[in-house]
C-alpha positions in Angstrom: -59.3 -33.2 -16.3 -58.6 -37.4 -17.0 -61.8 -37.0 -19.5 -60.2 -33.7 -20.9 -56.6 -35.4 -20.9 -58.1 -38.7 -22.3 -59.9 -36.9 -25.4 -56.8 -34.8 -26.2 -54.9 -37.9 -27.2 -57.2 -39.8 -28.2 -57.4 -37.0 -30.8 -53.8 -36.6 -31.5 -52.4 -40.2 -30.8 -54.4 -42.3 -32.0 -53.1 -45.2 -33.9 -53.1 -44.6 -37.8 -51.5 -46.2 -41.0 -48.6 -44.6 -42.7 -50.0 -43.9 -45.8 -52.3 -41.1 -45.6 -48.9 -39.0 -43.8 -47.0 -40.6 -47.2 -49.7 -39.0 -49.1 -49.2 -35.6 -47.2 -45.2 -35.7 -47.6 -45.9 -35.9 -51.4 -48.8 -33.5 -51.8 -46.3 -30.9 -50.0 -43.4 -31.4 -51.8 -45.1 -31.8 -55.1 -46.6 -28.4 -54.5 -43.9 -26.5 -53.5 -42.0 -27.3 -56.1 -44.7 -26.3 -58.8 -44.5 -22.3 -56.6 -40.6 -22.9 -56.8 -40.8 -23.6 -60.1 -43.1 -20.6 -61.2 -41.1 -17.7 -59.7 -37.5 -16.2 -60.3 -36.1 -15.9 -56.7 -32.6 -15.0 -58.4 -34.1 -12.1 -60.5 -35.6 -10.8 -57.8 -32.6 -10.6 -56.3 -30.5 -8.5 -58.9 -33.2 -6.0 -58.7 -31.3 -2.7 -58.2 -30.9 -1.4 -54.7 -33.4 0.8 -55.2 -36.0 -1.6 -55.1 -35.1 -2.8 -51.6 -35.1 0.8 -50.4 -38.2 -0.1 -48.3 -37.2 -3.1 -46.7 -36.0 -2.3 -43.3 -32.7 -4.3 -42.5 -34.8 -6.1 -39.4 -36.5 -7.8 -42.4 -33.2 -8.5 -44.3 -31.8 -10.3 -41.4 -35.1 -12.3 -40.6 -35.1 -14.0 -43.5 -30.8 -13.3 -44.9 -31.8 -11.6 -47.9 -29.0 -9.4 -49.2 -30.1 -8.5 -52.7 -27.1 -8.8 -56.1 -26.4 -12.3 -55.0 -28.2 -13.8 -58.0 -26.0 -16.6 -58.6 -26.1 -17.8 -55.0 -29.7 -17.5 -54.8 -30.2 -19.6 -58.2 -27.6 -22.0 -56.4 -30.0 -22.2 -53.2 -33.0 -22.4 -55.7 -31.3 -25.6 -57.5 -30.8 -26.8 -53.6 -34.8 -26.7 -52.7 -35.8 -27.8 -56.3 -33.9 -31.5 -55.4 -34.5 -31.8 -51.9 -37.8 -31.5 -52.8 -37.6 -33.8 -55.5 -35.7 -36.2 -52.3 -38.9 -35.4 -49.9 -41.2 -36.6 -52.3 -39.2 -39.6 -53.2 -39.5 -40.3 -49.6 -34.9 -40.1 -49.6 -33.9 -39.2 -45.9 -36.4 -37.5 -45.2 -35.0 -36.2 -42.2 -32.8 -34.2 -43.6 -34.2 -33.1 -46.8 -37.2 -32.3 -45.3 -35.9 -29.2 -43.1 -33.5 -28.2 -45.2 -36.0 -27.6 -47.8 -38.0 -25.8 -45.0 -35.0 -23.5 -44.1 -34.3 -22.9 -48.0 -37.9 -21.7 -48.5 -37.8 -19.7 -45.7 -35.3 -17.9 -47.0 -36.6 -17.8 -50.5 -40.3 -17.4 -50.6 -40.1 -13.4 -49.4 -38.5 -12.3 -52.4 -41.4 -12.5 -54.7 -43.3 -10.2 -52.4 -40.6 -8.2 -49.4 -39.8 -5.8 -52.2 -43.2 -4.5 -53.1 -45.1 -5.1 -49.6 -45.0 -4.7 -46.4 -46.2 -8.9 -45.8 -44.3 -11.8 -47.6 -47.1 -14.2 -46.8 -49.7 -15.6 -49.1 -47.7 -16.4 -51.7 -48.0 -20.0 -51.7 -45.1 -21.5 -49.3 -46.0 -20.5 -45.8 -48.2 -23.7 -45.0 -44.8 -25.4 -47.2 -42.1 -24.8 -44.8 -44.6 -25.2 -41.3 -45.4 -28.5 -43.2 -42.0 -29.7 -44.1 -40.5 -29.0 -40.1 -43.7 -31.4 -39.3 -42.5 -33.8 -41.9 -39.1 -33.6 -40.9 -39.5 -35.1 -37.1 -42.2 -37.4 -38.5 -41.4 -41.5 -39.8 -43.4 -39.9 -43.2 -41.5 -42.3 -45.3 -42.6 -45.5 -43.5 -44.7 -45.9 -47.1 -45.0 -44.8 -50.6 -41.4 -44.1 -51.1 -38.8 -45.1 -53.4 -37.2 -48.9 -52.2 -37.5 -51.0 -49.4 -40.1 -49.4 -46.6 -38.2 -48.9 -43.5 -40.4 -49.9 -40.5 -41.6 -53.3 -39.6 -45.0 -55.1 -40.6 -45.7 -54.4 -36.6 -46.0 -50.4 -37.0 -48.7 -50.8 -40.0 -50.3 -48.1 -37.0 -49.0 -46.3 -34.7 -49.9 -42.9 -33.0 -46.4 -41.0 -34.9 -48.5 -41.3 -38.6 -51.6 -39.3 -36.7 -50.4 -36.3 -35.0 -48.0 -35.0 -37.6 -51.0 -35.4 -40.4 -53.0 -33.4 -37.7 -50.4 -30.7 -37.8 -50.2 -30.3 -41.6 -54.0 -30.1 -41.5 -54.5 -27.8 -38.4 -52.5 -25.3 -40.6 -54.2 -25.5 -43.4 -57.7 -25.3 -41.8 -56.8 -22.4 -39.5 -56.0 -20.2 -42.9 -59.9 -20.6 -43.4 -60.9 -20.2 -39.5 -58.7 -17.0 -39.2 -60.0 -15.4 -42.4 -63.3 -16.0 -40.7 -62.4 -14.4 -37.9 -60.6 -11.4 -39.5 -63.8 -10.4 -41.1 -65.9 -10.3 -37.7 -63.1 -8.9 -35.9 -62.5 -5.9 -38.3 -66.3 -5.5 -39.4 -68.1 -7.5 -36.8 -71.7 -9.2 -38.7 -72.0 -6.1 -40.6 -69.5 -8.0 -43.3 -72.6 -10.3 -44.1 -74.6 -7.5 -45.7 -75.5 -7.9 -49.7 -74.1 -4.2 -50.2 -70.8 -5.2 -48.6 -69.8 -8.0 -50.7 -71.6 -6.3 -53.8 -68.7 -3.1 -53.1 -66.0 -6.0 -53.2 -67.1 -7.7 -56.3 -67.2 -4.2 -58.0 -63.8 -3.6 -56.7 -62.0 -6.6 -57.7 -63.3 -6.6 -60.7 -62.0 -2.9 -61.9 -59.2 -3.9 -61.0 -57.3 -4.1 -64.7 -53.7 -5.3 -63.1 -55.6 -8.2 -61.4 -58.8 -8.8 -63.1 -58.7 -11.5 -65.9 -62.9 -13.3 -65.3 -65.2 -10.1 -65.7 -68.4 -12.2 -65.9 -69.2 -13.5 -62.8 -68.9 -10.8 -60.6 -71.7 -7.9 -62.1 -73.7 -11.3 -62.1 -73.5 -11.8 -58.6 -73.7 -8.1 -57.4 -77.0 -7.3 -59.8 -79.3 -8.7 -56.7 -79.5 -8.6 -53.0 -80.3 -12.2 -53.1 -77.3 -13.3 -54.7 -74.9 -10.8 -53.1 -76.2 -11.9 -49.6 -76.2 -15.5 -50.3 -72.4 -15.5 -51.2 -71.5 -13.1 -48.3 -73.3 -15.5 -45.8 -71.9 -19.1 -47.3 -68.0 -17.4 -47.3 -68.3 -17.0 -43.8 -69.9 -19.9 -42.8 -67.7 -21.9 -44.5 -64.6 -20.1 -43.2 -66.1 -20.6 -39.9 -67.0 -24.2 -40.2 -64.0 -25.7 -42.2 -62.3 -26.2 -38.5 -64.7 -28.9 -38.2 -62.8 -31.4 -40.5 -60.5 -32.2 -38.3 -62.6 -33.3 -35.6 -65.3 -35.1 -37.4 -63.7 -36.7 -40.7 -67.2 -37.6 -42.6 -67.7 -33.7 -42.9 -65.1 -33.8 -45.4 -67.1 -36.0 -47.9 -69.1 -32.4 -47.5 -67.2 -29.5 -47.0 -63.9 -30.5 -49.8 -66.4 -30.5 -52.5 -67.6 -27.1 -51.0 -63.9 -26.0 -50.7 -63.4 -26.5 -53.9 -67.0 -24.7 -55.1 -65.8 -21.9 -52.8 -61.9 -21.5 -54.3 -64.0 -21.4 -57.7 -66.2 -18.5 -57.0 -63.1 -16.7 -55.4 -61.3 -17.0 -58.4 -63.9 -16.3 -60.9 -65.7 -13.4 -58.8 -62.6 -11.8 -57.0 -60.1 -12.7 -59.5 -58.0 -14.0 -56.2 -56.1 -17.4 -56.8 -55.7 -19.2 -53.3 -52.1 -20.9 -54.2 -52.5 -23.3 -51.3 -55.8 -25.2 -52.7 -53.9 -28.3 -54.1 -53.0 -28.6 -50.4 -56.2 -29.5 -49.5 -55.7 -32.8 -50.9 -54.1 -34.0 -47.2 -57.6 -34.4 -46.1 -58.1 -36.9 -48.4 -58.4 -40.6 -46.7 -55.6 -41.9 -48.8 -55.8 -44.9 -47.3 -59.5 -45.9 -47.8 -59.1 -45.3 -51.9 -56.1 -48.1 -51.6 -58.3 -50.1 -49.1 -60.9 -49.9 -51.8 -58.6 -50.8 -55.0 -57.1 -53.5 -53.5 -60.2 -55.1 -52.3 -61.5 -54.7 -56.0 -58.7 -56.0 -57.4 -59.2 -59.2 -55.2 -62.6 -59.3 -56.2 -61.4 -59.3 -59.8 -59.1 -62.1 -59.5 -61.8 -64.3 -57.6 -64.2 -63.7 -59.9 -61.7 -64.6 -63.1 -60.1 -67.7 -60.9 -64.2 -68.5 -60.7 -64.6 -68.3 -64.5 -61.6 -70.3 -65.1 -61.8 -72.8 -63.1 -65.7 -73.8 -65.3 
């Protein structure tokens, strides 16, 4: 159990610079202001009642939607827009950070509550999970507007880890679960080329969805193919878990991520919102490490030459 106890924090406590949790605040915000910004929450709202005939009241009060409220939801909407703007500014964080959350929360199910029975997957669940993280976190100890708050003494400390964990436990577990769904309600039957040939074939008739036609017929002509994909989607859905434990993996598996978002969109015609997200992994810190030590090497090497 002291071996057990000592790997669990050395997992999530570890010490760690503020940046890369910096990096994270702004990658979330940043993104969900770009969903905020593509929908019409306050439309949505002035729909007629008889579009909210199927949304049971339990619903309604889960996330305080009352619908012909436009102007107060284009109010709230105006709210999130500059407390996001705030967050990734890096201004009281605290504050702006869960209020955004609780505004999104309340927001994000209007694009979807009124036509299905799920108002996930539209681009701000991992956004308001993130933003509670960011909001008990010091994620403005760097790369925010004026003076950094904390001491040259925290330039690491265990609070920049576990948060950054968080954020990217939530992410990868969108991958792991999809992994899990498909063994759970096929079992290994899903990897079969005829399977994933039916779903290319599908997604692809699909007029209100399909805009690439190309790739999919492509794919689906041979076993080969159609097997190959079906057997890389699940192992990478499996094995993207794996970045949080062994960080080199993701010099491997983020260019796969990306490779695999690309044939999703291309082949299916399915746009995963949450793939700029993916740029938390990133070792924001190492890049900087990097430039500045070039940028040193620069100015040696032009004091050198000068000094002839």
């Amino acid at each position: 159990m002291k071996a057990l106890a000592r790997g669990w924090n050395a997992f999530w406590f570890a010490p760690a610079a503020p940046v890369n949790l910096a990096a994270a605040r702004i990658i979330i915000a940043l993104h969900a202001l770009w969903i905020l910004g593509s929908r019409d929450f306050a439309g949505i709202s002035a729909l007629p009642e008889v579009f909210w005939q199927g949304v049971p009241p339990s619903a309604r009060w889960r996330y305080l939607l009352f619908p012909g409220h436009s102007e107060f939801e284009a109010g709230l909407t105006l709210l999130a827009a500059l407390t996001l703007i705030a967050v990734a500014l890096g201004l009281a964080t605290r504050v702006t950070c869960l209020t955004s959350a609780l505004l999104l929360y309340h927001l994000a199910p209007l694009e979807t509550i009124i036509w299905t029975s799920s108002p996930y997957e539209r681009g701000l669940e991992i956004s308001v999970i993130a933003l509670v993280v960011l909001a008990v976190s010091p994620c403005a100890d760097a790369l925010r507007v004026g003076r950094q708050r904390r001491p040259s003494t925290r330039a690491t400390s265990p609070d920049y880890n576990w948060p950054l964990l968080v954020i990217q436990l939530v992410i990868a577990q969108v991958y792991l679960f999809a992994g899990y769904a498909k063994l759970y309600r096929v079992g290994p039957d899903w990897v079969d080329a005829e399977n994933l040939r039916r779903w290319l074939l599908a997604f692809n008739q699909q007029d209100q969805v399909a805009v690439f036609r190309w790739l999919a017929p492509l794919l689906a002509a041979s076993d080969v193919t159609a097997l190959l994909v079906a057997i890389a989607a699940l192992t990478f859905d499996l094995v993207f878990i794996v970045t949080l434990f062994w960080r080199r993996s993701r010099v491997v598996l983020l260019p796969m991520a990306v490779a695999f978002h690309a044939v999703i969109l291309f082949a299916f015609n399915i746009a995963f919102l949450n793939f700029p997200q993916l740029l938390v992994f990133v070792d924001w810190e190492w890049w900087g490490l990097r430039r500045r030590m070039h940028a040193s090497a620069v100015a040696a090497s032009e004091a050198t030459f000068a000094s002839r």
